[in-house]
C-alpha positions as CSV (number, residue, x, y, z in Angstrom):
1,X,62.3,-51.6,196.6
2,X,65.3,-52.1,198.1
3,X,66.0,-55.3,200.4
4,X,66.1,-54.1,204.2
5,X,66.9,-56.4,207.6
6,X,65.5,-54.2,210.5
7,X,68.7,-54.1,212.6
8,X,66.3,-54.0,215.9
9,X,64.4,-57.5,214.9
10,X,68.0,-59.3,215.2
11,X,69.0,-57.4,218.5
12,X,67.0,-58.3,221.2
13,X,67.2,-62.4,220.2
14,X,71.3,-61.9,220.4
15,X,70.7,-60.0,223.4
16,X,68.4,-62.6,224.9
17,X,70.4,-65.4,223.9
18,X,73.8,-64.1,225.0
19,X,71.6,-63.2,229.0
20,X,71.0,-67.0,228.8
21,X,74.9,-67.9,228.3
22,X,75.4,-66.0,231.7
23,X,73.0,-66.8,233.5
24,X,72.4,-70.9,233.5
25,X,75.2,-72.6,235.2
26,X,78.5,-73.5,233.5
27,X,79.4,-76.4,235.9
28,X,80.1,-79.3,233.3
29,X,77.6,-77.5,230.8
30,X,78.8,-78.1,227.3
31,X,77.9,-75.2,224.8
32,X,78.3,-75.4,221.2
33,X,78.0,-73.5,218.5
34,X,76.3,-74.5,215.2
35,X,75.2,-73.6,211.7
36,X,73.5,-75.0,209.1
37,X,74.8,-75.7,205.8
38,X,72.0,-75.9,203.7
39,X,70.4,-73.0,204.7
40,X,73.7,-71.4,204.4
41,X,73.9,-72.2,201.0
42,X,70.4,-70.9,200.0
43,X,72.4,-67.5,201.0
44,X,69.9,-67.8,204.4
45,X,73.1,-67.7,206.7
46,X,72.2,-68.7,210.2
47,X,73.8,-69.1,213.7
48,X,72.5,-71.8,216.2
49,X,73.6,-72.5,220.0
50,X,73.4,-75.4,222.0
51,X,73.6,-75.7,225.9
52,X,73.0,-78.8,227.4
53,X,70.5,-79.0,230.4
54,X,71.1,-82.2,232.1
55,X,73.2,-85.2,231.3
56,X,70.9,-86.5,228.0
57,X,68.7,-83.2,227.2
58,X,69.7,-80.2,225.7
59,X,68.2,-76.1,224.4
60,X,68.7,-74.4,220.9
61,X,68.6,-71.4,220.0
62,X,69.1,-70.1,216.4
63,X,68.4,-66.7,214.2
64,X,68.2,-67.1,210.4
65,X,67.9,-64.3,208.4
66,X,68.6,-62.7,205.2
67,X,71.9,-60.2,204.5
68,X,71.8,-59.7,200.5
69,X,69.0,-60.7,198.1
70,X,68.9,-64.1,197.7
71,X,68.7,-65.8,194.4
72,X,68.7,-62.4,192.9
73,X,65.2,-61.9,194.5
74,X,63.6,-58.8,196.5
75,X,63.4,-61.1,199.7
76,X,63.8,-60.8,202.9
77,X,63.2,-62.8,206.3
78,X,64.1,-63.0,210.0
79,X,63.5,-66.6,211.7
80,X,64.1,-67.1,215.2
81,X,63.9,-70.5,216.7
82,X,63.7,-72.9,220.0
83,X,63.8,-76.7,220.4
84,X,64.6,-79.0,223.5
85,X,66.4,-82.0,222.7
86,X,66.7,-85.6,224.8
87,X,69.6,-87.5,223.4
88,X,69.9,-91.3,223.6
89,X,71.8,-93.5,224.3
90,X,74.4,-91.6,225.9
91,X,75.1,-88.3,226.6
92,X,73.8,-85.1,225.3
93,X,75.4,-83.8,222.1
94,X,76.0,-87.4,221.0
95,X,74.7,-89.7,218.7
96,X,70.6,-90.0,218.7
97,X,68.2,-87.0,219.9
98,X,64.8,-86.5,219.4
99,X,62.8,-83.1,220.5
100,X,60.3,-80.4,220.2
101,X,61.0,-76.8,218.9
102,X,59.3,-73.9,218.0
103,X,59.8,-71.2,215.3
104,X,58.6,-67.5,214.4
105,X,59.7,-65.4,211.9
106,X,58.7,-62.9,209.1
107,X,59.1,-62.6,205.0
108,X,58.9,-60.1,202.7
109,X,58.8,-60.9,198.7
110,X,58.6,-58.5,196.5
111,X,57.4,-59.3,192.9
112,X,57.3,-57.6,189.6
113,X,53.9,-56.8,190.2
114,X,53.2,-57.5,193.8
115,X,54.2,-57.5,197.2
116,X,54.2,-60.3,199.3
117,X,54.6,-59.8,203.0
118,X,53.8,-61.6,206.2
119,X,54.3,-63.3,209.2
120,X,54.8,-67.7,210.6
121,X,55.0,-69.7,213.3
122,X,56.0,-73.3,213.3
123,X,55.2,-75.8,216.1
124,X,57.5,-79.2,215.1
125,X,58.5,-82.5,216.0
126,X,62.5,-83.2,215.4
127,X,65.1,-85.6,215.4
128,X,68.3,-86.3,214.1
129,X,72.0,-87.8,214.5
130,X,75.5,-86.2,215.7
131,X,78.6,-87.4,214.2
132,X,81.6,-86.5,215.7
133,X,84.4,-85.8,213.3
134,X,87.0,-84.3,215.7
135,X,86.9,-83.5,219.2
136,X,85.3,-80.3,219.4
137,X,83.6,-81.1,215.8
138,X,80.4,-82.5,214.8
139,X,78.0,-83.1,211.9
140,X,74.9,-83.2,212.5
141,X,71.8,-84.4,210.2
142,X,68.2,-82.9,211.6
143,X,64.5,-83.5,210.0
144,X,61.5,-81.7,211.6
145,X,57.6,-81.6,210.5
146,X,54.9,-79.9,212.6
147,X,52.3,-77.2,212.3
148,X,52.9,-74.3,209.9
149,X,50.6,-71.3,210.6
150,X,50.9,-68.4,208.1
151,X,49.7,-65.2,208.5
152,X,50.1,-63.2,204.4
153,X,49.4,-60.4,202.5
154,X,49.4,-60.1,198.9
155,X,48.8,-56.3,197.2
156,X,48.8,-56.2,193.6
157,X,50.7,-52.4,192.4
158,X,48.3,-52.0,189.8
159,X,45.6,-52.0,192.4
160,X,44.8,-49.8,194.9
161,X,42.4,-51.7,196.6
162,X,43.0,-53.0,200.4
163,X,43.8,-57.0,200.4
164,X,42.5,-59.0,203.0
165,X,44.9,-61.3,204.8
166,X,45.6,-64.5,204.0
167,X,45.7,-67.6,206.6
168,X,46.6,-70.9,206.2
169,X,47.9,-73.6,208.3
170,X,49.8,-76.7,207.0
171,X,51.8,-79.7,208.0
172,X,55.2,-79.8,206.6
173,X,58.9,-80.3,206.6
174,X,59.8,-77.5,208.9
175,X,63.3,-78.4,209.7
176,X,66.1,-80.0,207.4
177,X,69.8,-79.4,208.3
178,X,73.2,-80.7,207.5
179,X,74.7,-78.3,210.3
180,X,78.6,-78.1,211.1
181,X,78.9,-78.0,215.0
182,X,81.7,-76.7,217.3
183,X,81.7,-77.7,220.9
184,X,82.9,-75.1,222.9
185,X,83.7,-77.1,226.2
């Protein structure tokens, strides 16, 4: 089977996030524009944005997703994610933040002799560090752990039989980024 991104699942977050852009005020609003390297290099490629809120807190938004198969697999996912951010000691998109976020998303793997499908959400705690490396340039270093809920279904090919689903719920490492961020203004 073929690897397959439903074009509609990545629509309506662009559509959502790029609403957002024009609708919060832009009066001394920095926006940036971020990805993350790791994932990136897992052949996940992602695309973050981050508008700041107030003078120490800030919102982002990111969709990660698959384009080829990955690792040579039959896989496929579409993550969208959420997470406020309060920045110390000075200003937002500086130095020290800490924040909450949220995550959805759903997976499809397909083995040699079964398909693995199903659907997560991800309740987290996060924090991390921006480096500035030029003006509009950043690196930034970001850790989460929170709540894992998984929703799966295995069916074997040999097997005709129905498979119940799967559900699990976990603490873990949700979030772990080396991300390369461009301020905008």
């Amino acid at each position: 089977m073929k690897n397959t991104v439903n074009r509609n699942q990545i629509k309506l977050p662009v559509i959502v996030a790029i609403l957002l852009l024009w609708v919060l005020p832009s009066t001394a609003q920095q926006i940036a524009v971020k990805t993350n390297a790791l994932t990136d290099l897992g052949m996940l490629p992602n695309l973050g944005v981050e508008l700041t809120v107030g003078e120490k807190s800030s919102l982002e938004f990111a969709l990660t997703g698959t384009i080829t198969e990955p690792w040579g697999q039959d896989f496929s996912t579409t993550v969208g994610s959420f997470q406020y951010r309060y920045w110390m000691p000075q200003r937002a998109l500086t130095q020290l933040f800490f924040g909450v976020g949220a995550k959805a998303g759903s997976y499809q793997l397909n083995k040699k002799t079964s398909l693995c499908e199903g659907d997560f959400a991800v309740a987290e705690l996060v924090g991390g560090w921006a480096w500035p490396i030029a003006k509009h340039w950043n690196l930034e270093f970001s850790y989460g752990f929170g709540l894992l809920m998984r929703h799966q279904y295995e069916k074997e090919f040999a097997s005709e039989a129905k498979v119940m689903p799967n559900v699990k719920c976990d603490i873990a490492t949700t979030t772990l980024g080396v991300s390369i961020v461009y301020i905008i203004k």
